[in-house]
C-alpha positions in Angstrom: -61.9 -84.6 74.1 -64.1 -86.4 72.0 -63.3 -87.9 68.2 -65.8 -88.6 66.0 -64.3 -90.3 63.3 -66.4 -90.6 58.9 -64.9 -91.7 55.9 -64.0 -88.7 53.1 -63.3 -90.4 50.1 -61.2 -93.1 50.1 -59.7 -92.4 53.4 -61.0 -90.9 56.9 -61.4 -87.5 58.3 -61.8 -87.0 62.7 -64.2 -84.1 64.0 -62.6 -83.2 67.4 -64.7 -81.4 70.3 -62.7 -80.7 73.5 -64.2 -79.0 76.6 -61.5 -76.8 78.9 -61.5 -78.2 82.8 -59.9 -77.1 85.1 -58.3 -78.8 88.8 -58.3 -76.7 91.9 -56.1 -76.8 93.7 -57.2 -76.8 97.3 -59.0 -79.8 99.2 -60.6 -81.9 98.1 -59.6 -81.6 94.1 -62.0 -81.0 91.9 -62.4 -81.4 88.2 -64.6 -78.1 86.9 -66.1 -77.5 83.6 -64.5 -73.8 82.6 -67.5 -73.5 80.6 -70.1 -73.8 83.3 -68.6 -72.2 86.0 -67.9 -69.3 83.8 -71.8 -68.7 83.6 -72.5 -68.7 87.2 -73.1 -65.5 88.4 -71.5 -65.5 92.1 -67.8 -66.0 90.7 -65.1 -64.2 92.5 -62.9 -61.7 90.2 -60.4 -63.9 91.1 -61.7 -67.4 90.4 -63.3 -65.5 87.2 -59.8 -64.8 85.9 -57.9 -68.0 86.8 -61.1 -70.0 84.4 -60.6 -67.2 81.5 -56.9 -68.3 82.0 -57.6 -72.3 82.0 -59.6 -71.6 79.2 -57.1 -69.5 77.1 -54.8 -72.1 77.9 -56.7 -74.9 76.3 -57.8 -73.2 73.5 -54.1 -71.9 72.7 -53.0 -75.9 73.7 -55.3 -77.2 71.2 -54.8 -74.7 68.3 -51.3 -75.5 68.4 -52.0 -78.9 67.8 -54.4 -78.5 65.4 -51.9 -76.0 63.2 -49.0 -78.9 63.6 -51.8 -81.8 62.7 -52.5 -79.9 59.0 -49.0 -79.7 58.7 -48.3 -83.5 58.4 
Protein backbone atom coordinates (compact mmCIF):
# COMPACT_ATOMS: atom_id res chain seq x y z
CA UNK A 1 0.00 0.00 0.00
CA UNK A 2 1.11 3.35 -0.44
CA UNK A 3 -0.26 6.79 1.55
CA UNK A 4 0.22 9.85 0.29
CA UNK A 5 -0.76 12.07 2.78
CA UNK A 6 -1.93 16.77 1.77
CA UNK A 7 -3.52 19.05 4.01
CA UNK A 8 -7.54 19.95 3.18
CA UNK A 9 -8.25 22.84 5.10
CA UNK A 10 -7.36 22.87 8.41
CA UNK A 11 -6.79 19.29 8.82
CA UNK A 12 -5.28 16.32 6.44
CA UNK A 13 -6.77 14.10 3.95
CA UNK A 14 -4.59 10.37 2.80
CA UNK A 15 -4.79 9.19 -1.03
CA UNK A 16 -4.28 5.34 -0.67
CA UNK A 17 -2.99 3.21 -3.74
CA UNK A 18 -2.72 -0.61 -2.98
CA UNK A 19 -1.50 -3.25 -5.54
CA UNK A 20 -3.09 -6.98 -5.05
CA UNK A 21 -0.03 -9.82 -4.60
CA UNK A 22 -0.28 -12.80 -4.30
CA UNK A 23 2.19 -15.85 -2.41
CA UNK A 24 2.39 -19.25 -4.02
CA UNK A 25 2.35 -21.60 -2.40
CA UNK A 26 4.85 -24.11 -3.70
CA UNK A 27 8.79 -23.86 -3.44
CA UNK A 28 10.43 -21.48 -3.34
CA UNK A 29 7.59 -18.71 -2.34
CA UNK A 30 7.15 -16.07 -4.29
CA UNK A 31 5.58 -12.75 -3.90
CA UNK A 32 3.63 -11.91 -7.54
CA UNK A 33 2.13 -8.78 -8.73
CA UNK A 34 -1.73 -10.02 -9.57
CA UNK A 35 -1.69 -7.22 -11.91
CA UNK A 36 1.19 -8.30 -14.09
CA UNK A 37 0.86 -11.75 -14.17
CA UNK A 38 -2.66 -11.31 -15.16
CA UNK A 39 -1.34 -9.73 -18.59
CA UNK A 40 0.91 -12.45 -19.48
CA UNK A 41 -0.33 -14.41 -22.09
CA UNK A 42 0.86 -18.18 -21.20
CA UNK A 43 -1.34 -18.31 -17.89
CA UNK A 44 -2.84 -21.62 -17.03
CA UNK A 45 -6.84 -21.52 -16.61
CA UNK A 46 -5.96 -22.43 -13.43
CA UNK A 47 -3.27 -20.02 -12.22
CA UNK A 48 -5.65 -17.36 -14.25
CA UNK A 49 -8.44 -18.01 -11.79
CA UNK A 50 -6.60 -18.31 -8.48
CA UNK A 51 -5.04 -14.25 -9.49
CA UNK A 52 -8.79 -13.07 -10.52
CA UNK A 53 -9.50 -14.67 -7.00
CA UNK A 54 -6.43 -12.87 -5.06
CA UNK A 55 -7.44 -10.01 -6.76
CA UNK A 56 -11.24 -10.01 -5.88
CA UNK A 57 -10.02 -10.65 -2.55
CA UNK A 58 -8.11 -7.58 -2.15
CA UNK A 59 -10.27 -5.35 -3.72
CA UNK A 60 -13.33 -6.68 -1.60
CA UNK A 61 -10.54 -6.54 1.67
CA UNK A 62 -9.91 -2.96 0.87
CA UNK A 63 -13.46 -1.72 0.12
CA UNK A 64 -14.45 -2.90 3.29
CA UNK A 65 -12.03 -0.86 4.90
CA UNK A 66 -12.54 1.96 3.03
CA UNK A 67 -16.64 1.83 3.77
CA UNK A 68 -15.73 1.46 7.76
CA UNK A 69 -12.94 4.37 7.46
CA UNK A 70 -15.87 7.08 6.13
CA UNK A 71 -17.79 5.80 8.78
CA UNK A 72 -15.73 7.14 11.70
Amino acid sequence: MKFTFRRDGGGWKADVQYAPLLMTDTLPVRVLDVQRQLAKPDNTAAKRARLELAQRRTSEAVGALDASLKRL
